[in-house]
N, C-alpha and C positions, 0 to 999 in steps of 0.2 A: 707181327707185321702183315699177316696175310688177312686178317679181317682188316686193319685199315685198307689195304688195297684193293678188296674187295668194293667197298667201302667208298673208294674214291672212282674207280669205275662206271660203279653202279648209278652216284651220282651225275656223270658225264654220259649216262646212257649207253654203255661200255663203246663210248667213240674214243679212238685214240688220243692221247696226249700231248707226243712229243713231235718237233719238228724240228729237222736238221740242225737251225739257228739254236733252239734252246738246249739240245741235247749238246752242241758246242760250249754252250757257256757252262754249263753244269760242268763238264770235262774241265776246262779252263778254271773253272772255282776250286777243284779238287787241288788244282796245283800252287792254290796260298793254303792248303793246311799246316805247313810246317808254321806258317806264321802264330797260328794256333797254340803252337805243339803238339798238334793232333797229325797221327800216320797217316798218311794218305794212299798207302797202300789196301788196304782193304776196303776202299771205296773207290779205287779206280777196278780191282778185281769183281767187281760185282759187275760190271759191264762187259763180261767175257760171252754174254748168250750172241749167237750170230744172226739166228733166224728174227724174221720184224717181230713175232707176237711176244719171242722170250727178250729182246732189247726195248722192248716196250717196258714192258713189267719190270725189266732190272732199271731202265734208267728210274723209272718211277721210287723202287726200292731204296737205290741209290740216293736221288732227293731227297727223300724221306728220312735215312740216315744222315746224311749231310744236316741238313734242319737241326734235327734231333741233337746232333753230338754240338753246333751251335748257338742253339736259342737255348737249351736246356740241360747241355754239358753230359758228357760219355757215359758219367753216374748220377746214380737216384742218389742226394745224399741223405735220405732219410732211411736207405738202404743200410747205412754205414754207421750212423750217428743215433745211439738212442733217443736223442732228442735234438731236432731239426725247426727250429719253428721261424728262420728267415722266409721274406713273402718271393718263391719262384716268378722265376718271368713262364708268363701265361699265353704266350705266343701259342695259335693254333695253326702247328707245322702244314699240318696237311689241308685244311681249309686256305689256307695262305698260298700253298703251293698253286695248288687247283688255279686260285686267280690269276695266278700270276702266269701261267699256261696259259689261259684261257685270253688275256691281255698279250701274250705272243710276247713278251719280254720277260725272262726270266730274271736278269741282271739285278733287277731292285729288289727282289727278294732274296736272291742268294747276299747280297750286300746289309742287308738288314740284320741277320738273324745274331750273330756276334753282338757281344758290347760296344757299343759307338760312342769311348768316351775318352777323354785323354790318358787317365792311368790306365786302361786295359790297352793301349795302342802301347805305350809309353812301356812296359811290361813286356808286349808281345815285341818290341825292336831289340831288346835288352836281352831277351830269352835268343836273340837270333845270333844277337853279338858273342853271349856266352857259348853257345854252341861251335859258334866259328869258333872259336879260343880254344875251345876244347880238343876240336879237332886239328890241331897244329902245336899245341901243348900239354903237358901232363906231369903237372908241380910234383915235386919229392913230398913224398911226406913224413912230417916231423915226427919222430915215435916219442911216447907216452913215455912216461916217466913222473917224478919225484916233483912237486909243484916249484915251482922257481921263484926264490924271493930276490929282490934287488939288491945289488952287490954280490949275489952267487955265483960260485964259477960254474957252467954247464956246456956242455958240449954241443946243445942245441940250439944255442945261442945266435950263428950264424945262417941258418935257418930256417929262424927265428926272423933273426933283422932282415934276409932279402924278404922273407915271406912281406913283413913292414915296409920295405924299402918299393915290392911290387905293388902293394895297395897304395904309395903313396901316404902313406904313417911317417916314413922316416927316410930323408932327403938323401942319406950317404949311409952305411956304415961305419961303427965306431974303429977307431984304431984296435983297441981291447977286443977283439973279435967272441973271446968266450966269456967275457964276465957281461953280466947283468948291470949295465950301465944306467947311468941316470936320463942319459938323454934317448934310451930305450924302456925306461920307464916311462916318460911322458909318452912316446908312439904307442906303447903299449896301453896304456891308461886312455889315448885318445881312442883303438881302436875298439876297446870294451865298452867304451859309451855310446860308439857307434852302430853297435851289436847287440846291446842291450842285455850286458850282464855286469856284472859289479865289478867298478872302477877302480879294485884296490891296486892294481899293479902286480897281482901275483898270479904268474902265468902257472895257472892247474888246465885239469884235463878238458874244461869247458873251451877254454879258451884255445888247449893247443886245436881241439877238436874246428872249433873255427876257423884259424888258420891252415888248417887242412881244407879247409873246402876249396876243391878247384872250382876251376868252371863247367865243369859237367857236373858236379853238384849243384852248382849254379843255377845250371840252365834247367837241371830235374826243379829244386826249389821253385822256379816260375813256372814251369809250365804245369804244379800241381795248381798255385796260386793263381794262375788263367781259368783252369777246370774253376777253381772255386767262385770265380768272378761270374763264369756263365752261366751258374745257377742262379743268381739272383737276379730279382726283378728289374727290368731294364727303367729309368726315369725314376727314381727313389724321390719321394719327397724335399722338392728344393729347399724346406726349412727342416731342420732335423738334428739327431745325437747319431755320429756315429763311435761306437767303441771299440777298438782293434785290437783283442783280448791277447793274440799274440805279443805284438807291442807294449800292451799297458799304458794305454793313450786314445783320451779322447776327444774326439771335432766335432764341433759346433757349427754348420753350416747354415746361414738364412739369406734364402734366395739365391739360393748355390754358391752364396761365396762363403769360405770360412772365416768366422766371427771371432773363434773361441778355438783355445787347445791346450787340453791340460791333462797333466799325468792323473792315473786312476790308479787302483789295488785292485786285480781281481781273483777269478779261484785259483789258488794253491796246484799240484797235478796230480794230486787224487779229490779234487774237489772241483774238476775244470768249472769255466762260466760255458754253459752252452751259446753255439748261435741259436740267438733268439733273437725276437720283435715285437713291440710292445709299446705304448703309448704312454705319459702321465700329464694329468692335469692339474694334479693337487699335489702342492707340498705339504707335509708333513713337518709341524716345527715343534720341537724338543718333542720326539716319537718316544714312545716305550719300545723294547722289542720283546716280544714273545719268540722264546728260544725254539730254535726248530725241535723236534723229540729226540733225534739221534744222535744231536749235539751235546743235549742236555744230560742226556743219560752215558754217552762217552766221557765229554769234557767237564762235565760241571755238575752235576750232582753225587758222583763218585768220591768230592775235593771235601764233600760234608757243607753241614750249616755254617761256619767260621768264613767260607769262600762266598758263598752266596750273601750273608752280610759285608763283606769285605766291597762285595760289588753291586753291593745296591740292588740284589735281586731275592726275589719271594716266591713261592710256590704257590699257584692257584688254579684248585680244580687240576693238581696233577701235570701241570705246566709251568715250567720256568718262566717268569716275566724281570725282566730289567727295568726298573724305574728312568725317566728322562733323567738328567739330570748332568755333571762334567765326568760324570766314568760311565756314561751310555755308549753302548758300543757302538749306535745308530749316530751318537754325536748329538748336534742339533739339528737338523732337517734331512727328510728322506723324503726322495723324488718318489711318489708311490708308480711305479711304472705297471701297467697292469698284465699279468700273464699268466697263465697257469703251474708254474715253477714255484713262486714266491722270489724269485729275482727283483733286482732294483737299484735304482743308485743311492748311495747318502754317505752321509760324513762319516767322520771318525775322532777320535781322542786320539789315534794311535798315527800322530804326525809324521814320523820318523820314519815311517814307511815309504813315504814320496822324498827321500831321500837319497835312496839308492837306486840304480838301472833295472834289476828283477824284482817288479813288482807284483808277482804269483805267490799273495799271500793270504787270501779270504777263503771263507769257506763257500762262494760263488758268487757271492753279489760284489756290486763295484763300489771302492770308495773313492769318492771323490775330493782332488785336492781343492782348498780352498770352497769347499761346499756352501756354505754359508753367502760366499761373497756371489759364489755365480748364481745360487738362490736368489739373491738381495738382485741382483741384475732381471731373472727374468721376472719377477713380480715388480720392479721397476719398469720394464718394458709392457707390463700390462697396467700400468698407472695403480699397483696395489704395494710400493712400497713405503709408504707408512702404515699401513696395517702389518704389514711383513715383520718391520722392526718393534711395532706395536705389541705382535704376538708371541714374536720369540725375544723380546724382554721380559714377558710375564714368566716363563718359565715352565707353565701349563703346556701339556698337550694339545697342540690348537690343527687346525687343516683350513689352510690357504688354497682356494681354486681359482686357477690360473684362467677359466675358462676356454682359452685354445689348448686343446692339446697337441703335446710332442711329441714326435715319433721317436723312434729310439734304437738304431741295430748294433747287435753284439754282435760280433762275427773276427773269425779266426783267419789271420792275414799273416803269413809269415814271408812273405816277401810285399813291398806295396812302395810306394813312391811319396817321398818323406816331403816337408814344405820348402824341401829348396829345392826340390824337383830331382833329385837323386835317388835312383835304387837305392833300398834299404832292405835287409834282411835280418830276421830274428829267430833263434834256434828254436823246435818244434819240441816247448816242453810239454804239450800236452799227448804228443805222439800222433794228433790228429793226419798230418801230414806221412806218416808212414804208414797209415791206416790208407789212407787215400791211396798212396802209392802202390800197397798191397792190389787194394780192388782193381787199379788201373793195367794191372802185370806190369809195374816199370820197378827198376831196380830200389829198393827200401833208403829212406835218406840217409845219409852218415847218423850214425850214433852219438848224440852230445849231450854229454852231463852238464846238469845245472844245478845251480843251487839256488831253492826259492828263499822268498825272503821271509824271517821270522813268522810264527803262524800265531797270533791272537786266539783269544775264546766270538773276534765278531764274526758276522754274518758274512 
């Protein structure tokens, strides 16, 4: 930070910067970091120098930090993530700052640099309410044990049902206070869908783990997923794919409203989907796939020639290839999204997967449900769907160009604001979130076991 200040001095002809008024507002901005989630403790200590030359330079410091944590969030997360390729907001703190000095009102640019959008506001009230809760309450929690099927007797059961009865899952308690009742199977079953893990009814350690989470779990859970918000680029393209890999769910936005929302499959959690960003213009209809290498030589050429006949795939030049066809793993059409990964969206055979709540079942790329038909819609929307139906009747390999292209972000959201406008929260099976929390020093999320769903030989 000392060559940017250098830096910004030098620019100004080392004439001072601050005036009573602005070094007020700055003070005054320090005290909505909680709204953040951000401490505001080590940005109000930075203004401990008395003398003018060193309260000079610290408020400047100060600014500078403020900006920083943000327009561009506490952490690098390219730091963190081996592969980062969401587009950052590219706000220049200190360029910014300087004008705004220089214009004698600081207010609009300390008010800018955050997200200014309804779900990061929408987030940041929810992380405040949790907090409050937290500090005025501190739920039992339910111990581990022996997975619970319906009609079991168990001791955890009561539990259990206030745990239900406090979310509003389940209106009253049953008279049976320890059996596993039927009308604690429905709350139960409603509150797995809502959590996004599989809806069987049988309370295992995912689920109690859930039900453990207070509101101080809570309230960590948002304020990672704020940090995560203020890295990304502020105004995203109001036509656009986004995919919440957390979730398994994706929106369709055009012209900022959402158009489209449909469940997706993505990677598995040793096979996460990175955030990434990426465009596609061209569908791809009845795609062959050319098997990744490490796939091929794990999963599928180890099985012998018998498996690779069985599925319609051939060796050429040393590579696995799959024929289009009704056992293609690609399905019929693949959104060729472009990026240096080999990621993408497109179909599947393997239906039964957009079945259940955990759908961390690929080996990185996204399946999309009903692919075909949202296919069929955007080359409708580009006046090209009778070629569309033209070419994936023939059955050939063919590439339909959309001519606009789409934007497209993967990104990792374990807490976000669902379409009826309610917090929503989904356990961090990639660990992404405990990674975060490591780098941030805040306490590591609760521990939750999950169970992905079935893993295929696709992509």
């Amino acid at each position: 930070m000392e060559e940017r200040v250098r830096a910004f001095y030098a620019a100004r002809d080392w004439r001072p910067a601050w005036s009573p008024s602005s070094a007020a507002q700055l003070q005054d901005a320090f005290k909505t970091l909680d709204s953040h989630a951000i401490d505001s403790k080590p940005f109000v200590a930075r203004l401990a120098a008395k003398d003018p030359l060193g309260r000079e330079i610290a408020l400047t410091k100060a600014a500078m930090a403020y900006g920083d944590a943000l327009a561009h969030g506490l952490i690098d997360p390219s730091k963190i993530f081996e592969v980062y390729g969401l587009e950052r907001n590219d706000l220049n703190v200190d360029r910014t700052l300087a004008a705004a000095l220089s214009a004698g009102d600081l207010e609009p640019w300390l008010k800018s640099l955050a997200p200014n959008d309804p779900e990061y506001d929408r987030l940041s009230k929810a992380y405040l309410e949790y907090l409050k809760d937290a500090a005025s309450r501190q739920p039992a929690v339910i111990p581990s044990g022996e997975a619970i099927k319906p009609g079991d007797q168990d001791g955890r059961i009561p539990q259990i049902v206030a745990a239900l009865v406090a979310g509003r899952y389940l209106k009253e308690a049953p008279a049976s206070s320890e059996r596993y009742e039927p009308a604690v199977v429905e709350a139960i079953k409603r509150f797995q869908t809502q959590q996004g893990v599989n809806d069987d009814g049988v309370i295992g350690g995912d689920t109690i783990a859930i039900l453990n989470a207070g509101p101080a779990d809570r309230a960590r859970q948002l304020a990672l997923n704020l940090e995560v918000r203020r890295w990304l680029k502020r105004n995203p393209p109001a036509t656009r794919i986004d995919v919440n890999t957390a979730a398994a769910v994706m929106t369709t936005y055009e012209n900022g409203k959402i158009i489209d929302l449909r469940l997706v499959v993505v990677g598995k959690p040793d096979a996460a989907t990175p955030n990434l960003a990426g465009t596609f213009s061209d569908l791809v209809l009845n795609p062959p796939w050319s098997v990744p290498q490490g796939i091929a030589e794990r999963e599928i050429l180890p099985k012998g020639a018998a498996y690779l006949r069985e599925h319609d795939m051939y060796v050429d030049e040393g590579r696995v290839v799959q024929r289009p066809g009704p056992k293609a793993s690609l399905g019929r059409v693949k959104f060729d999204m472009q990026n240096p990964h080999a990621i993408y969206l497109h179909d599947t055979p393997s239906k039964r997967a957009f079945a259940v709540n955990e759908r961390h079942g690929s080996h990185g790329c996204v399946r999309v449900d009903d692919a075909v038909g949202y296919a069929r819609g955007l080359s409708s929307a580009a006046g090209l769907q009778s070629e569309f139906d033209a070419k994936l009747a023939k059955g050939a390999t063919a590439v339909l160009g959309l001519q606009t292209a789409m934007p497209v972000r993967l990104m990792y959201q374990t807490a976000f604001v669902d379409r009826s406008g309610e917090i929503a929260f989904r356990p961090d099976i990639y660990g992404w979130d405990e990674r975060l929390a490591t780098a941030l020093g805040m306490p590591a999320p609760m521990k939750r076991e999950t169970r992905a769903s079935d893993v295929d030989v696709g992509p």
